[in-house]
Every structure is written in C-alpha cells, then in structure tokens.
C-alpha positions as a Markdown table, in Angstrom:
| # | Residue | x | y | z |
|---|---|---|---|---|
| 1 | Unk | 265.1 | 237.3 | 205.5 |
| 2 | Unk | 262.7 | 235.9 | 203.2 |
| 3 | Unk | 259.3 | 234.8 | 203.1 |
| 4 | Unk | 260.0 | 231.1 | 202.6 |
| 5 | Unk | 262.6 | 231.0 | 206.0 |
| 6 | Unk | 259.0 | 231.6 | 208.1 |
| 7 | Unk | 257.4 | 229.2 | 206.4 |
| 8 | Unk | 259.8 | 226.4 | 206.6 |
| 9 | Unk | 260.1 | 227.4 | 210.0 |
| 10 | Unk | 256.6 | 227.1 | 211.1 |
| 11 | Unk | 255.6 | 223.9 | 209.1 |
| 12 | Unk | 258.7 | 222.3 | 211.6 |
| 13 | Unk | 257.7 | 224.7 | 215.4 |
| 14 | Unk | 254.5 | 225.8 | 214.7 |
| 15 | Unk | 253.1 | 228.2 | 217.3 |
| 16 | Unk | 256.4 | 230.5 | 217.6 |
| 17 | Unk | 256.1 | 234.5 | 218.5 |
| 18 | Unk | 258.0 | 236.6 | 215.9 |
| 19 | Unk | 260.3 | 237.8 | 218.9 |
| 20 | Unk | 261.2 | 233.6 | 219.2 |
| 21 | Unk | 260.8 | 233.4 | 214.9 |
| 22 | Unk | 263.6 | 236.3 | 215.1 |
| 23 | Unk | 265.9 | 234.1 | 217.3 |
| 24 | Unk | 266.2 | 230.7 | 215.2 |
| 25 | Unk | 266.6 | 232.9 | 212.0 |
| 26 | Unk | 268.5 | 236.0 | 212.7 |
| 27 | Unk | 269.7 | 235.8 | 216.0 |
| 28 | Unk | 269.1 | 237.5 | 219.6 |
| 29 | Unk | 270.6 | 240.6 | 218.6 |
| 30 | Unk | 268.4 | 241.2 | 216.4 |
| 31 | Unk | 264.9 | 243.0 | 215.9 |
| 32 | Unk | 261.9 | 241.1 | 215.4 |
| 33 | Unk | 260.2 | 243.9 | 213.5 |
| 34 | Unk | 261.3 | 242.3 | 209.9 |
| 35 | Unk | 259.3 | 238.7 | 210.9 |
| 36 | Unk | 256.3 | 240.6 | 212.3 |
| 37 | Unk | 255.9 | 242.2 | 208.8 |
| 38 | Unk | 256.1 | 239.0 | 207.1 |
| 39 | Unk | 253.9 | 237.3 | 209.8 |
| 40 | Unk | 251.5 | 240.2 | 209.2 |
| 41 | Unk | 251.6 | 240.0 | 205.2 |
| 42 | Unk | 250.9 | 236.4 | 205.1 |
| 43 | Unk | 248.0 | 236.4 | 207.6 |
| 44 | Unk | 246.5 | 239.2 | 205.2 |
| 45 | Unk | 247.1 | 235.9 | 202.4 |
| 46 | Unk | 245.7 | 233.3 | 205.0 |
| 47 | Unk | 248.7 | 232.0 | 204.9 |
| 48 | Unk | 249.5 | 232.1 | 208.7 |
| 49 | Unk | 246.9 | 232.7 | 211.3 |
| 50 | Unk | 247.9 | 234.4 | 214.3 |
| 51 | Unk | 246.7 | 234.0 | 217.6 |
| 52 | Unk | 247.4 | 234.1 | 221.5 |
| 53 | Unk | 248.8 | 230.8 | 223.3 |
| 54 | Unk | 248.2 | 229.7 | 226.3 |
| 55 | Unk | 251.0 | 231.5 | 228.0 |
| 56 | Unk | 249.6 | 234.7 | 226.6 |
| 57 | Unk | 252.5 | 235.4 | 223.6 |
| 58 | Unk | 250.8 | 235.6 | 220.0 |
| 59 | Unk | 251.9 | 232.6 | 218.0 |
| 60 | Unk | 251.9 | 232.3 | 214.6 |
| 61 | Unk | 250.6 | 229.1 | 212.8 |
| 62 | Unk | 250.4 | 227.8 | 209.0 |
| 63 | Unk | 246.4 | 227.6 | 207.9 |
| 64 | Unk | 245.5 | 224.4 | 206.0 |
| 65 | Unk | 245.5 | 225.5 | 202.4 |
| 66 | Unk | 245.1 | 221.8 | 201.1 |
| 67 | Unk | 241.3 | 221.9 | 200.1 |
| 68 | Unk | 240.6 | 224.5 | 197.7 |
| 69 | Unk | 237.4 | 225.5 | 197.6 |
| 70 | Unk | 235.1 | 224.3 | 195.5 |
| 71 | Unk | 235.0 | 227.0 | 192.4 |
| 72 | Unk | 238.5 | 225.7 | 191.3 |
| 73 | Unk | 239.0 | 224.6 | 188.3 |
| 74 | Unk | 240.0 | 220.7 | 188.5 |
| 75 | Unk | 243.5 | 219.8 | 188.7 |
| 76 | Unk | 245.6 | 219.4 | 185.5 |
| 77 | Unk | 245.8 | 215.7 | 184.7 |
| 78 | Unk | 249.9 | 215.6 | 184.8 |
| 79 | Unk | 250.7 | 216.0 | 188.4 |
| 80 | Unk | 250.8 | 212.5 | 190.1 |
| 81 | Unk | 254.3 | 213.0 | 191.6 |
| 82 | Unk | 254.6 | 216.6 | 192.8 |
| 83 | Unk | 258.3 | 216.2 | 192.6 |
| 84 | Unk | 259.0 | 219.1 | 189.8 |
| 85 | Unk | 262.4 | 220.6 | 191.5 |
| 86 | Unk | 263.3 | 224.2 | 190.1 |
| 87 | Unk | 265.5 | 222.7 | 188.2 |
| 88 | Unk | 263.4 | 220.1 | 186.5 |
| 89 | Unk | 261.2 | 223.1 | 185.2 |
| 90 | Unk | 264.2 | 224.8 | 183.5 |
| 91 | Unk | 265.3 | 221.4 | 182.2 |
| 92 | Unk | 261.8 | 221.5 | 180.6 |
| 93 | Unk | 261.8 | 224.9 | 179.3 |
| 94 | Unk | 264.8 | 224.9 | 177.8 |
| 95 | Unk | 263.7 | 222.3 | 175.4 |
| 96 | Unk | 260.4 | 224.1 | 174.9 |
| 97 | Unk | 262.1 | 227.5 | 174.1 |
| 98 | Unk | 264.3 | 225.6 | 171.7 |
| 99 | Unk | 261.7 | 223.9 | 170.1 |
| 100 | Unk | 260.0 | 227.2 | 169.9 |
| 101 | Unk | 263.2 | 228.8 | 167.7 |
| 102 | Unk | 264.7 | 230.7 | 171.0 |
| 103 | Unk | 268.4 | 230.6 | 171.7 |
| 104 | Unk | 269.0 | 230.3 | 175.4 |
| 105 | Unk | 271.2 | 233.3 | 176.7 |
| 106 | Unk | 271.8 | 231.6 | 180.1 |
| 107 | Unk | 270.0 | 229.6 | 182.6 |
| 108 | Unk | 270.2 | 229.6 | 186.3 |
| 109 | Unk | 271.0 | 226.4 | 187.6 |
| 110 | Unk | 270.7 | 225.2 | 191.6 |
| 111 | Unk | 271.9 | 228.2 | 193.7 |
| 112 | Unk | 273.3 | 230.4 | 191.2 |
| 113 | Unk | 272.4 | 233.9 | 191.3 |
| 114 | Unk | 270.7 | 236.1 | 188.4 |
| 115 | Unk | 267.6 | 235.4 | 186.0 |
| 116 | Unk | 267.0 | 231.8 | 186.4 |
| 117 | Unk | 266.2 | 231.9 | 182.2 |
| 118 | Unk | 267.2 | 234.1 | 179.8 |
| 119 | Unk | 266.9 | 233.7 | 176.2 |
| 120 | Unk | 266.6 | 235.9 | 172.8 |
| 121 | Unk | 264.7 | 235.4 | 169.6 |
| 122 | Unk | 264.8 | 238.1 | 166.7 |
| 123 | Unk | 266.2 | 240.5 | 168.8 |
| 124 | Unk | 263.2 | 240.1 | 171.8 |
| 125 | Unk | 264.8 | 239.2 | 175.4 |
| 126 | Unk | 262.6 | 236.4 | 177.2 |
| 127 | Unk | 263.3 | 236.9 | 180.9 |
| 128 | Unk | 261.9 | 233.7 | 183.4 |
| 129 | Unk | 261.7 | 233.4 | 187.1 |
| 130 | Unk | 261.3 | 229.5 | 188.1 |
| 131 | Unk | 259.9 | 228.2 | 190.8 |
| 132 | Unk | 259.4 | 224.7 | 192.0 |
| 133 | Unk | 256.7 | 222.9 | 193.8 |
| 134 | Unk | 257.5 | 223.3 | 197.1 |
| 135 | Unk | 256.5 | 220.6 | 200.0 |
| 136 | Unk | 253.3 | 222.2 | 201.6 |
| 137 | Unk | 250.3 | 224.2 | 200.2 |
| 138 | Unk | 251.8 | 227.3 | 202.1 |
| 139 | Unk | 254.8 | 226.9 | 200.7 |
| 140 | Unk | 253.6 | 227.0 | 197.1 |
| 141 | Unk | 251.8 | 230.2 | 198.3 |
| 142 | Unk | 255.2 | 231.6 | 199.4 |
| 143 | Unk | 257.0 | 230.2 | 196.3 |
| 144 | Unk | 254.1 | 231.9 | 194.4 |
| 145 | Unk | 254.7 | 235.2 | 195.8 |
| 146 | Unk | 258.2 | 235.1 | 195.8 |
| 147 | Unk | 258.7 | 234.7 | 192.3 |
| 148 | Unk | 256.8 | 237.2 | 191.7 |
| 149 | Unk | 258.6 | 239.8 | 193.0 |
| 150 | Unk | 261.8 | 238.3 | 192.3 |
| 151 | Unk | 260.7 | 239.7 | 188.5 |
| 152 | Unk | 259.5 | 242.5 | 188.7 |
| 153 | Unk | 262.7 | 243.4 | 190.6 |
| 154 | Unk | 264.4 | 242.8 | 187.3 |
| 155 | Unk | 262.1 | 244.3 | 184.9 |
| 156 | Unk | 264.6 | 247.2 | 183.2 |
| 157 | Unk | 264.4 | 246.6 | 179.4 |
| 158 | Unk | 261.1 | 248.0 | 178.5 |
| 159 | Unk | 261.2 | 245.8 | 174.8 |
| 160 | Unk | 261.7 | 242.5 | 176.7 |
| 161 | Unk | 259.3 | 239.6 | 177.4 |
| 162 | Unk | 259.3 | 238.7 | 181.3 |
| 163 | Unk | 257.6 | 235.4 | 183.2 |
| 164 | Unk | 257.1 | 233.4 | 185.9 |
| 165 | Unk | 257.2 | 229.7 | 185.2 |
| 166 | Unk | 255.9 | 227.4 | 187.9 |
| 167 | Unk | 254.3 | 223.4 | 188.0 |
| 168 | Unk | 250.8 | 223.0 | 186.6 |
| 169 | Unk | 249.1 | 222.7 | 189.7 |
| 170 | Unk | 246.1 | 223.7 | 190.4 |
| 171 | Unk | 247.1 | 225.8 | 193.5 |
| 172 | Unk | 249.1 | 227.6 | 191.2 |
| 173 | Unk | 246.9 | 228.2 | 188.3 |
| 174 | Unk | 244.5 | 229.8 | 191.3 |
| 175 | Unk | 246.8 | 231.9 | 192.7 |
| 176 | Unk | 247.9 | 233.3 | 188.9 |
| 177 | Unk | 244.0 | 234.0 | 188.0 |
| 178 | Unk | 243.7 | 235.9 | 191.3 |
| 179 | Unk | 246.4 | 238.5 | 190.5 |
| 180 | Unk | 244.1 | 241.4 | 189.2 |
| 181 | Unk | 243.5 | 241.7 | 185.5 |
| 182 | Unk | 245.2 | 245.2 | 185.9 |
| 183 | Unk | 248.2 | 244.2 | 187.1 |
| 184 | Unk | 248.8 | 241.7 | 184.7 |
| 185 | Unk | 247.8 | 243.8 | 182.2 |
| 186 | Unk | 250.2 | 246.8 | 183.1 |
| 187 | Unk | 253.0 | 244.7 | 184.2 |
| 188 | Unk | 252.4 | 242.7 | 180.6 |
| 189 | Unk | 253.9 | 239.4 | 182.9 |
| 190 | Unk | 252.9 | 236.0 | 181.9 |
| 191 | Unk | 253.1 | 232.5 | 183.4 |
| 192 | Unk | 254.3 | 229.3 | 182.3 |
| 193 | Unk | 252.9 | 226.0 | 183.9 |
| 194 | Unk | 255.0 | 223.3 | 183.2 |
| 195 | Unk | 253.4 | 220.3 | 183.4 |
| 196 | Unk | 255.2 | 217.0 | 184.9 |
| 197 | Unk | 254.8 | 215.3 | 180.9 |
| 198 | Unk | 257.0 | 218.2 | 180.0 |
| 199 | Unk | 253.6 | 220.1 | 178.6 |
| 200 | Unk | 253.5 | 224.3 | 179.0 |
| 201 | Unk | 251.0 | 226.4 | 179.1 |
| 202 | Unk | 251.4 | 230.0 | 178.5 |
| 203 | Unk | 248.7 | 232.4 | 180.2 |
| 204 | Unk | 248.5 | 236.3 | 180.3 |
C-alpha cells in the first residue's frame, strides 16, 4: 500500500476510518493496521488531520496545505501550468544530462519499474528518482516523501551520485530545505528542480 493510495483516497471520501480506508484499498479481509500507520505518519506531517465524526469513528481528513506560510521563499517564475507529468521531467533531464556530457544508461518511462534515470559520465553513476507535480498540495507532500525513500532504497554503489528530481515549485523547494542539514549531508542526496521552461536547479 503506499502513501499516495490514502491520499488519492481522501482528496475523493474525505472523512473515512482506516478500518473503512482498509476496505476500498485492500479489501475486508484484510487488517487496517498498515493504513493507521500511514494515517498516523502523515498527521505527524500535517498532512491528514484526524479526528472523531459525528457517529463517534475517528475519520481521517486532508489539511489545506495551499498557503504556505509567509517565510517562504516566493515561487519560481516558471510554473504557470502545473502540468509537469513524471515524464515530462525525464524528457527534460535527459537533455540537460546530455548537454552536461552524460550518457544516459536507461530511463524509466510511464510505469516501468527500476531507477527512473540512470546515467554515467567518466566512470561516475548518476542515479534519479522523478517525481511529478501531483494534483493537490498533499499530494506533492506524498510525492515528496515518496521519492525520497524510493532512493535511498537503491542507494548500493557507494562511488555513485544519487537524486531526486521534482518541478520547481515552491512547495517543493520547502519541503527539500526542511530535510535536516545532516541528512542531507550524510546521505550526500541532491535535488533537481525542473523548471516548466526546461531550467534545473541542482541543490545539496
């Protein structure tokens, strides 16, 4: 089950126990345990706020993460659209890694399993997750997470460069400058915002 299924879930039934969560994505047979972590996790994120109903069952409910508060840094000038698909991005940064004297090893494209970007220069391996923009605010902050540990889950060469590579949004730039300085720093992961006029921005 993954993080993304309970959002897309709640932004369409919002309200739903993780017992009636369970149901719709799993099936009756099965435990609700697994969504009541994720329920749990995200309400840590103020992602989901969780709270009795009127019949007395906790329900769970997407928060409105559309204003960011005001310390933000102001949005990057090339997102009018918000339509960047995940494969848009790769489209993007395949011609930037190209550009940038990197020969592209394999990229990931729609459903297909395994590093969505892989690519080699000098004998250095550049390994990218990709995500895309997603249609709410939560679901940029699932996305966000999600990629996330999508690479560190394939972080076995020790030599090799490894990213996450999401739109230049400024939800996104947020959410990367609130990962702690030492796990960024430990980890050695970057990110990549791709900018809808094909711009990227490297950060550490």
């Amino acid at each position: 089950m993954r993080v993304e299924d309970v959002i897309q879930l709640l932004s369409e039934i919002p309200g739903l126990s993780d017992r009636e969560m369970a149901d719709r994505l799993c099936g009756r047979t099965q435990a609700p345990q697994p969504v009541n972590g994720i329920c749990r996790r995200l309400a840590e994120k103020n992602v989901v706020a969780r709270r009795l109903r009127p019949d007395g069952i906790i329900g769970n409910y997407l928060t409105d993460l559309s204003n960011p508060p005001p310390d933000q840094a102001p949005a990057p000038r090339d997102q009018q659209s918000l339509r960047q698909s995940e494969d848009e991005i790769k489209q993007v940064l395949r011609d930037f890694l190209s550009s940038e004297s990197w020969t592209i090893l394999g990229i990931a494209w729609g459903k297909s399993r395994g590093i969505d970007i892989e690519a080699e220069r000098g004998g250095q391996r550049w390994l990218i997750e990709v995500k895309g923009i997603g249609s709410r605010p939560q679901m940029r902050v699932a996305y966000f997470l999600g990629v996330l540990g999508e690479l560190l889950g394939r972080m076995t060469d020790p030599q090799a460069k490894y990213s996450i590579a999401v739109p230049d949004v400024v939800q996104f730039r947020n959410l990367w400058r609130r990962l702690p300085v030492e796990a960024k720093s430990r980890t050695r992961i970057t990110a990549l915002f791709v900018g809808e006029g094909g711009a990227v921005v490297e950060e550490s």
